[in-house]
Jmol script that loads the backbone (N, CA, C; Angstrom):
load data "model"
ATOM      1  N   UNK A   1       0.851  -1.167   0.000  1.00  0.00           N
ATOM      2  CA  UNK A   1       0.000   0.000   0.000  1.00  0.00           C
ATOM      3  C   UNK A   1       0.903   1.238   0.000  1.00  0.00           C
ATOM      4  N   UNK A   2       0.140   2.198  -0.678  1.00  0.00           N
ATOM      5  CA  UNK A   2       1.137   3.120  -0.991  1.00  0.00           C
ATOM      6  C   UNK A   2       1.156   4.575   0.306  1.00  0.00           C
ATOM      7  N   UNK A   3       2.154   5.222   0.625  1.00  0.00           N
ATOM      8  CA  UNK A   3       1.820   6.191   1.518  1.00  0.00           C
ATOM      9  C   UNK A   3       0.508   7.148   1.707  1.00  0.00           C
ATOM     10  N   UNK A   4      -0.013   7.378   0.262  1.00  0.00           N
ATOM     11  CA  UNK A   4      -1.087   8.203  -0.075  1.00  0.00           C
ATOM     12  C   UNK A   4      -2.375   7.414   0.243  1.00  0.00           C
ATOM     13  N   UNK A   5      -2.391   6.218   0.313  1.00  0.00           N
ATOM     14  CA  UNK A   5      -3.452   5.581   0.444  1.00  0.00           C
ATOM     15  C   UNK A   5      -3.525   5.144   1.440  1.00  0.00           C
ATOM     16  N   UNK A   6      -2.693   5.394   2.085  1.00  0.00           N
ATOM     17  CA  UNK A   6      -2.422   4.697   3.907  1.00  0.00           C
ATOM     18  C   UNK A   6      -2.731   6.245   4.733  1.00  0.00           C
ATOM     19  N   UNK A   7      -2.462   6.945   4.257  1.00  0.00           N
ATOM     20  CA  UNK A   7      -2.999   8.424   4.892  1.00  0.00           C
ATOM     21  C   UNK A   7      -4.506   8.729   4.760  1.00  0.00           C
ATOM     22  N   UNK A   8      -5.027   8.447   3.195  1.00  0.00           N
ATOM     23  CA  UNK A   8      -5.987   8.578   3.079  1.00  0.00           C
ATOM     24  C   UNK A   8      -7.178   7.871   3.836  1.00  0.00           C
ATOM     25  N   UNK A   9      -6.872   6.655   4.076  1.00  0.00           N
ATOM     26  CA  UNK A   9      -7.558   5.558   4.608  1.00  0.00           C
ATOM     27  C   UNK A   9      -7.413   5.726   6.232  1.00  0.00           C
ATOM     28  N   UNK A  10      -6.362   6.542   6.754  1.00  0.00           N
ATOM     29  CA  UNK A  10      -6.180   6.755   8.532  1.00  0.00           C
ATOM     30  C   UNK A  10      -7.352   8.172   8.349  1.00  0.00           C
ATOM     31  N   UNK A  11      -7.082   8.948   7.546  1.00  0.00           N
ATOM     32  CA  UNK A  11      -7.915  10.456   7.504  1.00  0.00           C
ATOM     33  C   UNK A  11     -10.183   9.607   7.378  1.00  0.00           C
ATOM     34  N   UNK A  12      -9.824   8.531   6.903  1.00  0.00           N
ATOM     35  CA  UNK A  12     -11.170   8.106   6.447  1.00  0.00           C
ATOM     36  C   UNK A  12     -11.663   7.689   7.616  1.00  0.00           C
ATOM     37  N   UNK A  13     -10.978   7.048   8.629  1.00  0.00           N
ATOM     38  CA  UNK A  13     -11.383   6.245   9.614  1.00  0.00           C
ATOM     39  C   UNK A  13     -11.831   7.280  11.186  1.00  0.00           C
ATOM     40  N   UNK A  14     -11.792   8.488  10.801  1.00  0.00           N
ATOM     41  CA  UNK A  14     -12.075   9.617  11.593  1.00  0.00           C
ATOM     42  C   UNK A  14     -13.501  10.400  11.242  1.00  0.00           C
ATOM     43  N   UNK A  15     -13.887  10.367  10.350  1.00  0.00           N
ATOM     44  CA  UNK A  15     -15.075  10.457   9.987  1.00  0.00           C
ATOM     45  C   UNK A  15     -15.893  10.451  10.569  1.00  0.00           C
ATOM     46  N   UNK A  16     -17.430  11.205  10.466  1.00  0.00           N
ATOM     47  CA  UNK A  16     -18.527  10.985  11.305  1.00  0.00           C
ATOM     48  C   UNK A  16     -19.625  11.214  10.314  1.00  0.00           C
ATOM     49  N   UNK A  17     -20.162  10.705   9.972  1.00  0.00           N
ATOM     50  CA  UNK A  17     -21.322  11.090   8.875  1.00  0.00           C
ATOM     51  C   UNK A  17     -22.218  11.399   9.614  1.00  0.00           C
ATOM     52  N   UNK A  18     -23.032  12.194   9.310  1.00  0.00           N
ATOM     53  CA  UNK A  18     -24.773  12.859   9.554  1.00  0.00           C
ATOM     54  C   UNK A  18     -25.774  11.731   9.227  1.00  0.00           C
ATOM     55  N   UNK A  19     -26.888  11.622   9.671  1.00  0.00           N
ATOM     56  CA  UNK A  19     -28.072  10.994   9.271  1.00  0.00           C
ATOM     57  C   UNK A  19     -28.048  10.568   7.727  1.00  0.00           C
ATOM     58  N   UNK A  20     -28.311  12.182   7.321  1.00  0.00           N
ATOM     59  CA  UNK A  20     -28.376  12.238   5.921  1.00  0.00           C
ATOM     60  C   UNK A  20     -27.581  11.537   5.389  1.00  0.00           C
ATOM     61  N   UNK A  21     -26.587  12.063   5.679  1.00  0.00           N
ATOM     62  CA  UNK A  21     -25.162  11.131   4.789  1.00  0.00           C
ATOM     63  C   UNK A  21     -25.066   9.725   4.541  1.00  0.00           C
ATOM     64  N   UNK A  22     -25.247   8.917   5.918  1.00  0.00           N
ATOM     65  CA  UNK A  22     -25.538   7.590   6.303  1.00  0.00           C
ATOM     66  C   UNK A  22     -26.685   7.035   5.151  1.00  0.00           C
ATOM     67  N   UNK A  23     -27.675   7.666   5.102  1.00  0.00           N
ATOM     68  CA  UNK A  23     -28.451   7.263   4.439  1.00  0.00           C
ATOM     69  C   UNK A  23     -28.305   6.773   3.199  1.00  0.00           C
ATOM     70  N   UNK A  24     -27.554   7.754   2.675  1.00  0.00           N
ATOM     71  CA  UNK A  24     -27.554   8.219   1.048  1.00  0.00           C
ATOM     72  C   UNK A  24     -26.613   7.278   1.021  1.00  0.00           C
ATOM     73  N   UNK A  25     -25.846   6.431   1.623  1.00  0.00           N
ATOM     74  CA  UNK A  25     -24.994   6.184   1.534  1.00  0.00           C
ATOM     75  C   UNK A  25     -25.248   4.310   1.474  1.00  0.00           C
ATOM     76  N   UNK A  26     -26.328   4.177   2.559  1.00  0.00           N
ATOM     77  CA  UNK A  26     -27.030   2.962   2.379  1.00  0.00           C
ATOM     78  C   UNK A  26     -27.742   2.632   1.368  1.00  0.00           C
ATOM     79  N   UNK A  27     -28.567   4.054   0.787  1.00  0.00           N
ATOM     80  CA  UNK A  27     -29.166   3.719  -0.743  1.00  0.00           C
ATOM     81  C   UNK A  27     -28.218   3.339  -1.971  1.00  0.00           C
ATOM     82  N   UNK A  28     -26.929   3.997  -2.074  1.00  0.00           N
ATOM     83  CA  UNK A  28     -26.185   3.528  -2.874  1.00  0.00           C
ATOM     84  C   UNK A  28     -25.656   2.517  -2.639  1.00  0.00           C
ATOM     85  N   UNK A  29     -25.713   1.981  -1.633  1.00  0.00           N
ATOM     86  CA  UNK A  29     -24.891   0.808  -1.442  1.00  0.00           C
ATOM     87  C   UNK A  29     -26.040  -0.401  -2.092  1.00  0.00           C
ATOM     88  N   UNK A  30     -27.263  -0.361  -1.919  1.00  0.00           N
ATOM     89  CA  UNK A  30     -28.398  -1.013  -2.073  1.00  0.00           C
ATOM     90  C   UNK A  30     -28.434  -0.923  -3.475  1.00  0.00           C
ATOM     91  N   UNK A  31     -28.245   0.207  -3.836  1.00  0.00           N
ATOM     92  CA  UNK A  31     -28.426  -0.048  -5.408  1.00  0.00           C
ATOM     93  C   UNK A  31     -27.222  -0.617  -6.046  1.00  0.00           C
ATOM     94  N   UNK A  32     -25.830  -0.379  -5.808  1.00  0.00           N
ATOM     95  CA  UNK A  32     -24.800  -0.645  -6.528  1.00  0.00           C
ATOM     96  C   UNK A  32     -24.741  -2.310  -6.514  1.00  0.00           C
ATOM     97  N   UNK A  33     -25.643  -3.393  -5.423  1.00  0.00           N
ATOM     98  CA  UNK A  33     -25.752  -4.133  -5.502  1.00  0.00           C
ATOM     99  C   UNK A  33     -26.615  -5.249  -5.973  1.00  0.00           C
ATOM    100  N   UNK A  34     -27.842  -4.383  -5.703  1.00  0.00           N
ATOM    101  CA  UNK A  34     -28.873  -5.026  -6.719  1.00  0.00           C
ATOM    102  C   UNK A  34     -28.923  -4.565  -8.458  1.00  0.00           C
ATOM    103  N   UNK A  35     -28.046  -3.711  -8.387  1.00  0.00           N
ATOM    104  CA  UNK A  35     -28.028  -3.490  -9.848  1.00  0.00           C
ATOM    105  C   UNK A  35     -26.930  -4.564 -10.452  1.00  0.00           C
ATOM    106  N   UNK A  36     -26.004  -5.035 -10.236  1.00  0.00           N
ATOM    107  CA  UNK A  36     -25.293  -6.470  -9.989  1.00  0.00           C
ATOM    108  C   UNK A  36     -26.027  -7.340 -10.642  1.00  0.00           C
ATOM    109  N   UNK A  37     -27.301  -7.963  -9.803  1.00  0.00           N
ATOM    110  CA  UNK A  37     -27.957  -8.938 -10.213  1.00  0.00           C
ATOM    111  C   UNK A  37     -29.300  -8.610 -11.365  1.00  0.00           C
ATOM    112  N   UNK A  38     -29.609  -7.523 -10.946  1.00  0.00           N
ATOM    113  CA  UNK A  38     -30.693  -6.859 -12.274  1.00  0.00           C
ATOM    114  C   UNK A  38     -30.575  -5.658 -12.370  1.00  0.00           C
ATOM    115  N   UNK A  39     -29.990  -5.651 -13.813  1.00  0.00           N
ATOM    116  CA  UNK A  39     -30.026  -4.418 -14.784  1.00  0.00           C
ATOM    117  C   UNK A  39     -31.137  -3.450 -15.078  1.00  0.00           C
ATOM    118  N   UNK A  40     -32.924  -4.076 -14.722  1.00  0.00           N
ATOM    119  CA  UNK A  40     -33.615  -3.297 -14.816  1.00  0.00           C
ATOM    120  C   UNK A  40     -33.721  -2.234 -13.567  1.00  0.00           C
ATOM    121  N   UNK A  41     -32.994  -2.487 -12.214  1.00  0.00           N
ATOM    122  CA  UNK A  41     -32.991  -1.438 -10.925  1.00  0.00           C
ATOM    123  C   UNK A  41     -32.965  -0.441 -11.589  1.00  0.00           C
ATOM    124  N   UNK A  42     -33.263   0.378 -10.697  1.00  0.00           N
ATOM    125  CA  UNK A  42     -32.985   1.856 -11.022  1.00  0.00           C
ATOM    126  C   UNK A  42     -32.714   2.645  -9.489  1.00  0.00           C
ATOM    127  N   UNK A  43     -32.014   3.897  -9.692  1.00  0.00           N
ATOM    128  CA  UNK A  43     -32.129   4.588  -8.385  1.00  0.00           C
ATOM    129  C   UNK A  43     -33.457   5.055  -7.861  1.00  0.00           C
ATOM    130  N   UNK A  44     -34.237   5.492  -8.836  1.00  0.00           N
ATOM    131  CA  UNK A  44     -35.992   5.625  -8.647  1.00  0.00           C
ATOM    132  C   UNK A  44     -36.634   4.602  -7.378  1.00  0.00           C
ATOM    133  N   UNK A  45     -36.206   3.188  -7.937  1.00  0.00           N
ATOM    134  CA  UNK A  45     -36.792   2.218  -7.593  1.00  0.00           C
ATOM    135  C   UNK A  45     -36.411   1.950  -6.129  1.00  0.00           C
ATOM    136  N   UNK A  46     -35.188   2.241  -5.627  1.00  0.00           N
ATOM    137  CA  UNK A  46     -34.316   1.961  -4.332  1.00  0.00           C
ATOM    138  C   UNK A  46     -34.407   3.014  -3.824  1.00  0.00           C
ATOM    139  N   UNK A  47     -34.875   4.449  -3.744  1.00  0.00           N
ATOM    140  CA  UNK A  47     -35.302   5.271  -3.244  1.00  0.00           C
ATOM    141  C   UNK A  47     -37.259   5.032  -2.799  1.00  0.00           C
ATOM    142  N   UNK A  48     -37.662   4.997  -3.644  1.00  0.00           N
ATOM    143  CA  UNK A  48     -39.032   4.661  -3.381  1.00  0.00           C
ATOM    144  C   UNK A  48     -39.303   3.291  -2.357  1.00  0.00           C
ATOM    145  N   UNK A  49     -38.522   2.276  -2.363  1.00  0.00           N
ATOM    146  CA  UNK A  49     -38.664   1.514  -1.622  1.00  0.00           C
ATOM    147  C   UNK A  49     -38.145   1.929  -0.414  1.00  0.00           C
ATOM    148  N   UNK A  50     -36.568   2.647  -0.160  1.00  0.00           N
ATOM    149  CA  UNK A  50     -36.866   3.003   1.014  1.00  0.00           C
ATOM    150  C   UNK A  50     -37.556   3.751   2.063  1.00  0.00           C
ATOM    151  N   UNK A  51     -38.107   4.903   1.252  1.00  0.00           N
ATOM    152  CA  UNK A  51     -39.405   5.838   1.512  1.00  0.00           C
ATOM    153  C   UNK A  51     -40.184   5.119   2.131  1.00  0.00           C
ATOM    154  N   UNK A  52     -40.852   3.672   1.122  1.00  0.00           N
ATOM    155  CA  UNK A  52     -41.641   3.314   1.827  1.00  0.00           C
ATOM    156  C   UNK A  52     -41.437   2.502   3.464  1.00  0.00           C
ATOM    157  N   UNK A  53     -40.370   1.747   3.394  1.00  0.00           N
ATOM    158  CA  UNK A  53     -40.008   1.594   4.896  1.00  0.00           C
ATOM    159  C   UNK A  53     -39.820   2.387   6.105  1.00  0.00           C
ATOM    160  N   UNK A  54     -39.346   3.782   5.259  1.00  0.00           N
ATOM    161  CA  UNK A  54     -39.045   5.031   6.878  1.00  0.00           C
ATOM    162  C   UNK A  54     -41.062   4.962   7.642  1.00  0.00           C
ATOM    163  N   UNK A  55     -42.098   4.454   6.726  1.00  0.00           N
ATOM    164  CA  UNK A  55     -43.223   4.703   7.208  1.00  0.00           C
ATOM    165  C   UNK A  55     -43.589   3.470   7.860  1.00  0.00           C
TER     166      UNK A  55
END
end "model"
wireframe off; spacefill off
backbone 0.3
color backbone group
């Protein structure tokens, strides 16, 4: 590993994300993975579904 990426990765591990952030962050993660297995996902689709769970 290179110095730049060993700094970068100690600077990453200090972090605190917001709600928001967290979130947005779980939706992409949700999508970058179901889009993996089906090409028809969309971000539309993984947003609307989680909408519907915050209720």
């Amino acid at each position: 590993m290179t110095e730049k990426l060993a700094a970068l990765m100690e600077r990453a591990r200090h972090i605190v994300m917001s709600g928001p952030q967290q979130e947005e962050q779980r939706r992409s993660f949700a999508y970058g993975n179901t889009k993996i297995e089906n090409d028809l996902i969309t971000r539309k689709m993984v947003d609307e579904r989680a909408e519907a769970l915050k209720r």
